[in-house]
N, C-alpha and C positions, 0 to 999 in steps of 0.2 A: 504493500500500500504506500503510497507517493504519501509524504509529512508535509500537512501545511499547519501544525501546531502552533506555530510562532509565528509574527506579523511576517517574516522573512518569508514565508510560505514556500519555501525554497524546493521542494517538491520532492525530495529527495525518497531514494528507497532505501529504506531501513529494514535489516532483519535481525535475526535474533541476536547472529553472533557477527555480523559486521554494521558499521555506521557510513552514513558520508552526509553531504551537506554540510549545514552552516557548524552544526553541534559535532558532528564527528560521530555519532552516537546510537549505538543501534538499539533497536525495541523493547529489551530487556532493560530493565534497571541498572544505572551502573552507579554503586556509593563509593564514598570514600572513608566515610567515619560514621560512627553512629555514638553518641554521647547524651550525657545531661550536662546541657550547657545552663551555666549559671550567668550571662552575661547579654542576654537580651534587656530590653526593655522589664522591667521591673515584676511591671503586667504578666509577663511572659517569663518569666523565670520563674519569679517567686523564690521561695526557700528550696523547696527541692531541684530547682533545675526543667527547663524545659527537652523533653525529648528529642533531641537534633538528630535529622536524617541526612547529611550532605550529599546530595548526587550531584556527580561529574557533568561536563559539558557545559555549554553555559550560551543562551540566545544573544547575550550582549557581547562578551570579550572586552570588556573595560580594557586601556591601558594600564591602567591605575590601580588592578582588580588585588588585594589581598588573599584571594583564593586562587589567586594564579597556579598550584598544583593542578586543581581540579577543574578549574575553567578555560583556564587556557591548556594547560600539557594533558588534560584528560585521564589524569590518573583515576583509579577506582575498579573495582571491582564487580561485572556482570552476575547478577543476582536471579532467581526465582522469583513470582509473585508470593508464593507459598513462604521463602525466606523474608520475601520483604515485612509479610502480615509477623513474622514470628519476633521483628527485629523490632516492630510498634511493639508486639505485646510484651517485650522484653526490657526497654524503655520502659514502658508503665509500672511492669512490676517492681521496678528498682524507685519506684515515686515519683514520675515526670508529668508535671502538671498539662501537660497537652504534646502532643505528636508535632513539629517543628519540620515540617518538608523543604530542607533549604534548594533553590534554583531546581525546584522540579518540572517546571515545563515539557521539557524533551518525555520526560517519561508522562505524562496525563495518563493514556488505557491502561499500566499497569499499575498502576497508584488509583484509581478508580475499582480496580478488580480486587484489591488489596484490603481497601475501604467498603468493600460490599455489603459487609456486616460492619455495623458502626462500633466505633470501639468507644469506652467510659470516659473518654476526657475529649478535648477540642482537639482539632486539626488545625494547623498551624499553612497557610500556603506563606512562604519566605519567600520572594521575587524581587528584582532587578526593575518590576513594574512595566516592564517590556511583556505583553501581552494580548491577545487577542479576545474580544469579549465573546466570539464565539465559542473559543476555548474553554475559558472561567465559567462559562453555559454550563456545559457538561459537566461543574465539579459541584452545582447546586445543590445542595442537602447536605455534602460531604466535606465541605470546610465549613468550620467556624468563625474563625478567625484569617481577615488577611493584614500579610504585613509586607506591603511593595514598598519597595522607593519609589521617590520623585525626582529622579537623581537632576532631570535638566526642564529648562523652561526655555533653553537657549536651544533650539533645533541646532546651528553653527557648532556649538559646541559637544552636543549630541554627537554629531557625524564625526568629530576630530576625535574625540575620547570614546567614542564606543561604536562607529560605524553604523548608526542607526538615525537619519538624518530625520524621520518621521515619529522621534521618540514622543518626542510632549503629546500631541495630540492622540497617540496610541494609548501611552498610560495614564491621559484625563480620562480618557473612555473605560480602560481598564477599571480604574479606581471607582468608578462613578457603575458600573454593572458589580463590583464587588461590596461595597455599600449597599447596593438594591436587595443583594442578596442577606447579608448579614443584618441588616438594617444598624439602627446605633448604637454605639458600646454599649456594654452590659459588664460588670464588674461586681464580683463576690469574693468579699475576703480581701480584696486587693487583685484579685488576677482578673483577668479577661476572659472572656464564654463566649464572646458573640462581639465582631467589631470590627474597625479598620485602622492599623496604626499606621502611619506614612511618616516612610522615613525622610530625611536630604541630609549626604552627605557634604557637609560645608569643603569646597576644594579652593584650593589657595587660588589667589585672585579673583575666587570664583563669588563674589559677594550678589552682584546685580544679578546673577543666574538665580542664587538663593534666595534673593526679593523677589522676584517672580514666581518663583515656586508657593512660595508663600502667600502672595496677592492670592494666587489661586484658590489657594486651600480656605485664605479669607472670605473671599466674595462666593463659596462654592456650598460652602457646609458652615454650618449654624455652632454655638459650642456647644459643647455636648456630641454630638456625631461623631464625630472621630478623634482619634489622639494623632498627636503630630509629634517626632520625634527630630529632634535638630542636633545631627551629629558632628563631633570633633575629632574623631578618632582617624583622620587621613593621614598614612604614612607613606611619602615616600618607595615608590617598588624598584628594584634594581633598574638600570637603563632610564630612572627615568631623566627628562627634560626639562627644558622650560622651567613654568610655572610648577606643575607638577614635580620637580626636583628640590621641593622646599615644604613645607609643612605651613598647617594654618598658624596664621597670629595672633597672640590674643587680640590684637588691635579687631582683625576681621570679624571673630568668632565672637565677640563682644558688641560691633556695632548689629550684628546677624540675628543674635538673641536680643537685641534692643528693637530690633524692627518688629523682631515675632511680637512681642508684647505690647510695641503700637499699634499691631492691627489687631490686638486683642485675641491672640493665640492662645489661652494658656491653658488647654487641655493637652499634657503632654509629659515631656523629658528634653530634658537636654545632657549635653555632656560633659564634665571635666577634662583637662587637656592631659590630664595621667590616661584616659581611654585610650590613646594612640601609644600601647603596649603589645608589645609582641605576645603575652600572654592571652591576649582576646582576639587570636587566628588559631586556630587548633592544629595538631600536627594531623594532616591527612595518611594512617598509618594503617587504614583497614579495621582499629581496634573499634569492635561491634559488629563489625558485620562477618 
């Protein structure tokens, strides 16, 4: 069957045990880690840890990407549906407050087969926000929780840092069908059940991109609706360049969170500039799966 999963629609024939296209990626699931990550959004973690599933591949290819093992070099390991379902329930049993499917895209029909029978806690869809709302269609009933970025408002900047020059208006649509679905946060205890966090990562120089991401989210959704997450944690990737060869400033990350809160943002998180640690990218080593 030709993959048009992703807005790339790139048409590609995928089987079981080869990939091609944009993801590299064939039909089976391919993970790299499976963990209780304690380092999401607060919501999402909580005390125990949220269940993280990292799958390889990746729709966007950031330059910039932190997960460069997995997204860009496509490390991981080709899986069963039957393994995938045993790797949730294994996760849960260890006390992870929801299932965390990081950059699962590529895989939708075996993360839907997976999901068949609903499991005790939320589903987590973790996205790049690069998405298709016909896609997020078909996952109706079986996520709880979405947590895309917003990474750009800048298309220009879209297509230099991640090859997708149609980003913005693919993940307003995206964001705005995942809302329809979830409807507005719901929160017990502190964690999240039901909801849409969005994230932006703040990149150096990148301030005016980050106002606009923001306008959006202000004039788009009411507070209350959704949490909006304003990150700091930009490091620096081997090779890089430019702008990107330098990390955020307070100066930036300070006028960024001053804006959030003039346009009356403040359902959310933000982040300390200790987050830009090499200890909140996991080692992609297989352990869990």
């Amino acid at each position: 069957m030709r993959c048009t999963l992703c807005p790339r629609r790139c048409g590609a024939l995928r089987t079981a045990s080869a990939g091609s296209g944009f993801c590299r990626m064939p039909s089976l699931p391919v993970v790299a880690r499976a963990m209780l990550h304690h380092w999401e959004e607060p919501c999402i973690s909580g005390t125990n840890g949220s269940g993280a599933v990292f799958f390889s591949g990746c729709v966007l290819g950031c330059v910039f990407c932190q997960n460069g093992p997995i997204s860009r070099e496509r490390f991981g390991k080709a899986i069963s549906v039957p393994r995938l379902r045993g790797i949730f329930e294994a996760l849960i049993a260890q006390g992870a407050h929801n299932i965390n499917l990081v950059s699962p895209t590529p895989f939708v029909p075996p993360i839907l087969e997976a999901l068949a029978e609903p499991l005790p806690v939320p589903v987590v869809w973790n996205t790049g926000g690069y998405e298709r709302t016909e896609t997020l269609r078909a996952l109706e009933g079986r996520v709880q929780i979405w947590l895309p970025d917003l990474k750009y408002a800048d298309n220009a900047l879209a297509e230099r840092y991640s090859g997708a020059p149609d980003y913005f208006e693919t993940a307003c649509a995206a964001i705005l069908e995942m809302h329809r679905q979830s409807g507005d946060c719901v929160l017990e205890d502190g964690l999240l059940r039901r909801g849409v966090v969005i994230r932006h990562l703040l990149l150096p120089g990148g301030l005016n991109n980050a106002k606009a991401v923001m306008d959006w989210v202000a004039r788009t959704f009411r507070p209350g609706q959704v949490l909006f997450s304003l990150m700091s944690q930009y490091t620096p990737q081997p090779g890089a360049q430019g702008l990107l060869a330098r990390r955020v400033t307070g100066a930036e990350y300070r006028a960024a969170l001053a804006y959030m809160e003039n346009l009356g943002i403040v359902d959310g998180y933000r982040q300390e500039s200790s987050s830009a640690q090499r200890e909140y990218t996991p080692d992609f080593d297989l352990s869990g799966i």
